[in-house]
C-alpha positions as CSV (number, residue, x, y, z in Angstrom):
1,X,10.8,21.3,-11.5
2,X,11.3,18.0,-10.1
3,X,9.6,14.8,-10.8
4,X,9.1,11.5,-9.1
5,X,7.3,8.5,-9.1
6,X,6.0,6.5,-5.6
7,X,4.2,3.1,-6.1
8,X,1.7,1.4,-4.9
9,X,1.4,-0.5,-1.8
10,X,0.4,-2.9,0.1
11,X,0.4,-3.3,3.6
12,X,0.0,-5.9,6.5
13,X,0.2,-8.9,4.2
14,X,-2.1,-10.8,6.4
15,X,-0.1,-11.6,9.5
16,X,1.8,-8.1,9.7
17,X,-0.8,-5.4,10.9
18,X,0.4,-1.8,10.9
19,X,4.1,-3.6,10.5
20,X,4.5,-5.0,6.9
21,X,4.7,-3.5,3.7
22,X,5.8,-3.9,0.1
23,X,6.0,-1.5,-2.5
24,X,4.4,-3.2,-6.1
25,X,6.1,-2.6,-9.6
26,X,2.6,-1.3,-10.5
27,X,0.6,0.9,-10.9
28,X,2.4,4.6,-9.4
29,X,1.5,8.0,-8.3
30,X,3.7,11.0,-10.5
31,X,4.3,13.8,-8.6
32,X,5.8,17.4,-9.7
33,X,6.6,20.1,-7.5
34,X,8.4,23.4,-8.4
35,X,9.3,26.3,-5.8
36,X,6.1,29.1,-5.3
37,X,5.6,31.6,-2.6
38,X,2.3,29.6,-1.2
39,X,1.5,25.6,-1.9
40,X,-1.1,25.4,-4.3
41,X,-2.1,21.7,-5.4
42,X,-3.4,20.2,-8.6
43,X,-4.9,16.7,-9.2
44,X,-5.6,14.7,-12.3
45,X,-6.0,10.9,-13.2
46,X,-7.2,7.8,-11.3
47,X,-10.4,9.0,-8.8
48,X,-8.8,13.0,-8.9
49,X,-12.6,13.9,-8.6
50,X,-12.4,12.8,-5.0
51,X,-9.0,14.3,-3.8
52,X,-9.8,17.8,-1.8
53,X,-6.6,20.2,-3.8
54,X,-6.9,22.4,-0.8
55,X,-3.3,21.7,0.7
56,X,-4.7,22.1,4.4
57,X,-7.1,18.7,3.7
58,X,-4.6,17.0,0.7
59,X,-1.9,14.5,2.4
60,X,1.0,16.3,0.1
61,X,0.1,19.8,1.6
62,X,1.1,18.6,5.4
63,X,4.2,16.9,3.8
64,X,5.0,20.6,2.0
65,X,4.4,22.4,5.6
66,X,6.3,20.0,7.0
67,X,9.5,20.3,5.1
68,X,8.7,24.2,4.7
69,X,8.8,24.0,1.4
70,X,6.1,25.7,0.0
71,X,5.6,24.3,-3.9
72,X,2.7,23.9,-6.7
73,X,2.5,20.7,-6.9
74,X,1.1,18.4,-9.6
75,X,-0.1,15.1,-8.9
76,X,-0.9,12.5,-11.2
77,X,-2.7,9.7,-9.7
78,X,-2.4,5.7,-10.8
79,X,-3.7,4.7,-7.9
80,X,-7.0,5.2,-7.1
81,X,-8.1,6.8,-3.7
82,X,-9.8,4.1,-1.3
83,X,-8.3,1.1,-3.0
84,X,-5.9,-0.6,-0.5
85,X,-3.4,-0.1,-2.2
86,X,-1.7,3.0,-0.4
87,X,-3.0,5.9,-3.0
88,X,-2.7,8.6,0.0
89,X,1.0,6.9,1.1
90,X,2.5,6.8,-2.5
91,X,1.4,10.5,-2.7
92,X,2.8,11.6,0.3
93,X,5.9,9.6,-0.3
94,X,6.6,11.3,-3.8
95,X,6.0,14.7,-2.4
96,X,8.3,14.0,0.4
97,X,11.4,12.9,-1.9
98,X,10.5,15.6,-4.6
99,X,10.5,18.3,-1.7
100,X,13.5,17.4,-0.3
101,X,15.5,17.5,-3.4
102,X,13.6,20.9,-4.6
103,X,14.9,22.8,-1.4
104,X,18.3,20.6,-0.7
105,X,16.9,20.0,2.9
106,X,19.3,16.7,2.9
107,X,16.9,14.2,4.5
108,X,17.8,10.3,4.1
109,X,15.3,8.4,2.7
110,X,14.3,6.9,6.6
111,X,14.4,10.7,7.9
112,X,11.3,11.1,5.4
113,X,9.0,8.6,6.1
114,X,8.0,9.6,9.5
115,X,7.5,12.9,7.4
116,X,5.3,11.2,4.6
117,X,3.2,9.5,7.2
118,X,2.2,12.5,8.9
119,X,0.8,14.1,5.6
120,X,-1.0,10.5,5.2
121,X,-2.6,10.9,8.4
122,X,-4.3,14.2,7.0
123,X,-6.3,11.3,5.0
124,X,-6.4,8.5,7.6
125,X,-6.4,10.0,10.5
126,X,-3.2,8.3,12.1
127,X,0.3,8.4,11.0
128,X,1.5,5.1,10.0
129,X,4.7,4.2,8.7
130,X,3.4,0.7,7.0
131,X,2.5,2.1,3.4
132,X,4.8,5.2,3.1
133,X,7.9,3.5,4.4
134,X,8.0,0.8,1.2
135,X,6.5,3.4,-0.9
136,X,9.9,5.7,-0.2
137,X,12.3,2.8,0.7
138,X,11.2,-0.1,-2.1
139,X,11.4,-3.7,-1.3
140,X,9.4,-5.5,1.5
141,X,9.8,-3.2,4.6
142,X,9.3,-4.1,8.5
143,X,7.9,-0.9,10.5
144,X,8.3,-0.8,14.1
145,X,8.2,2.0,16.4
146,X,12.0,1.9,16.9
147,X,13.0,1.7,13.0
148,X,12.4,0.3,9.9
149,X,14.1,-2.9,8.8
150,X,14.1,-3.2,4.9
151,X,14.6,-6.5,2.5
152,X,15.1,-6.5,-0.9
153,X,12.7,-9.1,-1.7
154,X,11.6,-10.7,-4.9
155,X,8.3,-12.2,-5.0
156,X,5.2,-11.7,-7.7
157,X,2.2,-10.7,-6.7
158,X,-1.3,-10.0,-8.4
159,X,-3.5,-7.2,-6.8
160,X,-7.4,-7.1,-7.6
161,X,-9.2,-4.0,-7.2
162,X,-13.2,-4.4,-7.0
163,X,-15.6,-2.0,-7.7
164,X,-15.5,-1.2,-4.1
165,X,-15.1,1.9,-2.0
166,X,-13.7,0.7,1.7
167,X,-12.2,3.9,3.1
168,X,-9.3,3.2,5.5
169,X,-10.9,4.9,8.9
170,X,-14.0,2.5,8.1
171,X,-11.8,-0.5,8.3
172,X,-9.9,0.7,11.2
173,X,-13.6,0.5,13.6
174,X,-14.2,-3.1,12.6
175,X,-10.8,-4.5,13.8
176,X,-11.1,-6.4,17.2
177,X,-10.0,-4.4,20.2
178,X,-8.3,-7.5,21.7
179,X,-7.0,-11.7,20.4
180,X,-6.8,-14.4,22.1
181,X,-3.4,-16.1,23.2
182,X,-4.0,-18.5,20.9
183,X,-4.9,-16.3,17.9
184,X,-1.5,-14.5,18.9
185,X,0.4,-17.4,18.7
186,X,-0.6,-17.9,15.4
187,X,0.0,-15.0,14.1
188,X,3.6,-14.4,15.4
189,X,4.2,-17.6,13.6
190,X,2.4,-16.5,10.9
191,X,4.7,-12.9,10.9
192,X,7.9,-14.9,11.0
193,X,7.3,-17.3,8.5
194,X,6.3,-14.2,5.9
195,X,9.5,-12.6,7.1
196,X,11.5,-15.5,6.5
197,X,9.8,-16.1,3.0
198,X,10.8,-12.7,2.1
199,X,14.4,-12.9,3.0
200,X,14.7,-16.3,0.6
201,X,12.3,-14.8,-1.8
202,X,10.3,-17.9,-1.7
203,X,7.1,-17.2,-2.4
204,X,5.4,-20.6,-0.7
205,X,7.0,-19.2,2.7
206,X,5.9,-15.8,2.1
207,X,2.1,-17.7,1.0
208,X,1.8,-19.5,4.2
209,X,2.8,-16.6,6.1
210,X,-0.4,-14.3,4.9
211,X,-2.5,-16.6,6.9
212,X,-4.7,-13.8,9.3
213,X,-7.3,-15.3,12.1
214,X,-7.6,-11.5,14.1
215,X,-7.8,-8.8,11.5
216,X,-8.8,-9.9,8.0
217,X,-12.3,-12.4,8.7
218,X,-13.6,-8.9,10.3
219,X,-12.2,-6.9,7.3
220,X,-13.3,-9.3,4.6
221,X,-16.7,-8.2,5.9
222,X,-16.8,-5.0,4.1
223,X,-15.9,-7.0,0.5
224,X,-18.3,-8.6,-1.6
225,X,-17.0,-11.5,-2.9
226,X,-13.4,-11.8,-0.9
227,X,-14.0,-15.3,0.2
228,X,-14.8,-16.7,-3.9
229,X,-12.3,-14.5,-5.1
230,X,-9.9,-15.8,-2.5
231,X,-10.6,-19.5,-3.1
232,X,-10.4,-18.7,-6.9
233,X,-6.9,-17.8,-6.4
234,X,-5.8,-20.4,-4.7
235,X,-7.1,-22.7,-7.1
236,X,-5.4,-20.9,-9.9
237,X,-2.1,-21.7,-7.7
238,X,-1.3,-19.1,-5.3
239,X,0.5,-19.1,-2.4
240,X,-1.1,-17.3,-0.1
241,X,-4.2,-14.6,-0.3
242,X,-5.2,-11.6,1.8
243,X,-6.7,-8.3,1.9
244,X,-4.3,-5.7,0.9
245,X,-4.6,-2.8,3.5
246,X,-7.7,-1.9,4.6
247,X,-8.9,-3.0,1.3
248,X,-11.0,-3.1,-0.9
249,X,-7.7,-5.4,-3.0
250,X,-7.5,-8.9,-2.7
251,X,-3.3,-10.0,-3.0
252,X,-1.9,-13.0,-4.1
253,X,1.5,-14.2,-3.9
254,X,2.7,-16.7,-6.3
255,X,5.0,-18.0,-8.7
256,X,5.6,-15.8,-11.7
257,X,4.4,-18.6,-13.8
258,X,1.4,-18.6,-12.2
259,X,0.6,-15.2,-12.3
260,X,-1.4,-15.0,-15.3
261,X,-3.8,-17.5,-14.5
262,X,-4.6,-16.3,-11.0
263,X,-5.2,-12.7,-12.2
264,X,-7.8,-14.1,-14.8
265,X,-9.9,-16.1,-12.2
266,X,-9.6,-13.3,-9.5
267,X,-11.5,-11.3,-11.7
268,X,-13.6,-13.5,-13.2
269,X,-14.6,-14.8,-8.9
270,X,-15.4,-10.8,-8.5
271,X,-17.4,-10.7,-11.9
272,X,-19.5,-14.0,-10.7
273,X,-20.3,-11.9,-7.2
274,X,-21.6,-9.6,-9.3
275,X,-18.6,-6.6,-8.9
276,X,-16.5,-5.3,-11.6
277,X,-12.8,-5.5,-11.2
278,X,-9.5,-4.7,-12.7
279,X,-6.5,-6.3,-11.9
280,X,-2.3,-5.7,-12.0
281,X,0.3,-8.9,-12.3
282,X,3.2,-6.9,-10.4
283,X,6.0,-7.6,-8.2
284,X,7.6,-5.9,-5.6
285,X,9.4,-3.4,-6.6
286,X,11.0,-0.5,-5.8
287,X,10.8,3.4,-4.0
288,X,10.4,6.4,-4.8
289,X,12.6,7.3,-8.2
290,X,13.3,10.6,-10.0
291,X,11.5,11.3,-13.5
């Protein structure tokens, strides 16, 4: 049997659609596969009711047919479908590592994220590199058609998860089919200033670089609350706020100091919107690892 453990993730940061990502120290899918004639799947722990175990509809059986490696495979979920926070991708990605060690196939870690994202599109209905790529390679992570450009970056972060269900292909039909020059502009600037933020691990770069005007005011839509919650944070003393993936998570960046505080009124902005919540203090962190 082999075991290993994918995180969490969050992609676009704001000012990076379907291009940034960051894996978070916390929380983590657990995934154990061992060799059988057929895939069977099994899933337990955070929203398992909801995860179809027939390998034709579950993102780790089109990883498994993929690799030809036909497994059981056991997945413990810590991140909860629906979330934002890349529950399909870390999934995919811990299958995709586990599978490639079970039957020696001798992938690199870059050679199995195209692989990962495939099985993720079983779920949302595109293959996009933006979750599974941190979730396999760690760090903040820069998805482009023609690579992946990773940065070992260290920057805390709080995640708040709402009571909320916003499934990804719901959040994919509200975002604007075009942006104006301006609004472009903006958001290059926006892009490099993140990237630069990451590469100094300064977390007031990385803040002012989460700044969205296309994608996020339509997806804050579908989230009771974001806008309190968001100015809560702020005023708690983070950097820079935004909806993590498709959402429903709200993401702060911050100083570590900080991290605490902000977590406390994020849920406490959700609880006066009427909306339960829990929250992580994280970081990012790193990929997939062996168990």
């Amino acid at each position: 049997m082999v075991t290993v453990r994918a995180p969490a993730t969050s992609a676009n940061l704001g000012s990076g659609f379907d291009v940034f990502g960051v894996a978070l120290d916390r929380p983590a899918d657990v995934v154990r596969v061992r060799r059988a004639p057929e895939t069977t799947i099994d899933v337990t722990g955070a929203g398992s009711q909801f995860i179809p175990e027939d390998p034709a509809d579950n993102t780790v059986g089109a990883v498994a047919e993929a690799l030809d490696a036909p497994a059981h495979i056991e997945i413990d979920k810590g991140v909860r479908p629906a979330s934002g926070l890349g529950s399909s991708a870390a999934s995919a990605a811990a299958a995709a590592v586990a599978l490639n060690e079970l039957y020696d196939r001798g992938l690199t870690r870059k050679e199995l994220v195209p692989i990962a994202a495939e099985g993720e599109a079983v779920v949302s209905g595109d293959a996009h590199d933006d979750n599974v790529a941190p979730a396999i390679l760690g760090g903040f992570t820069i998805a482009t058609p023609s690579g992946i450009a990773t940065v070992d970056a260290d920057i805390s972060l709080v995640t708040c998860l709402p009571d909320i269900v916003v499934s990804t292909r719901d959040a994919r039909e509200v975002v604007p089919e075009g942006a104006r020059v301006a609004d472009m502009v903006e958001t290059v600037g926006n892009a490099a200033t993140l990237t630069t933020g990451m590469h100094r691990s300064d977390p007031e770069l990385v803040g002012r670089g989460m700044e969205d005007s296309v994608v996020t005011p339509a997806r804050a839509e579908l989230i009771d609350g974001y806008s309190e919650v968001r100015q809560a944070a702020f005023d708690a003393g983070a950097t820079g706020v935004t909806i993590s993936g498709a959402g429903p998570s709200v993401i702060a960046a911050c100083y570590e100091t900080d991290r605490r505080s902000i977590a406390s009124a994020m849920v406490d902005a959700f609880d006066e919107a009427g909306v339960e919540s829990r929250v992580y203090q994280t970081e990012i962190g790193e990929g997939a690892t062996f168990h």
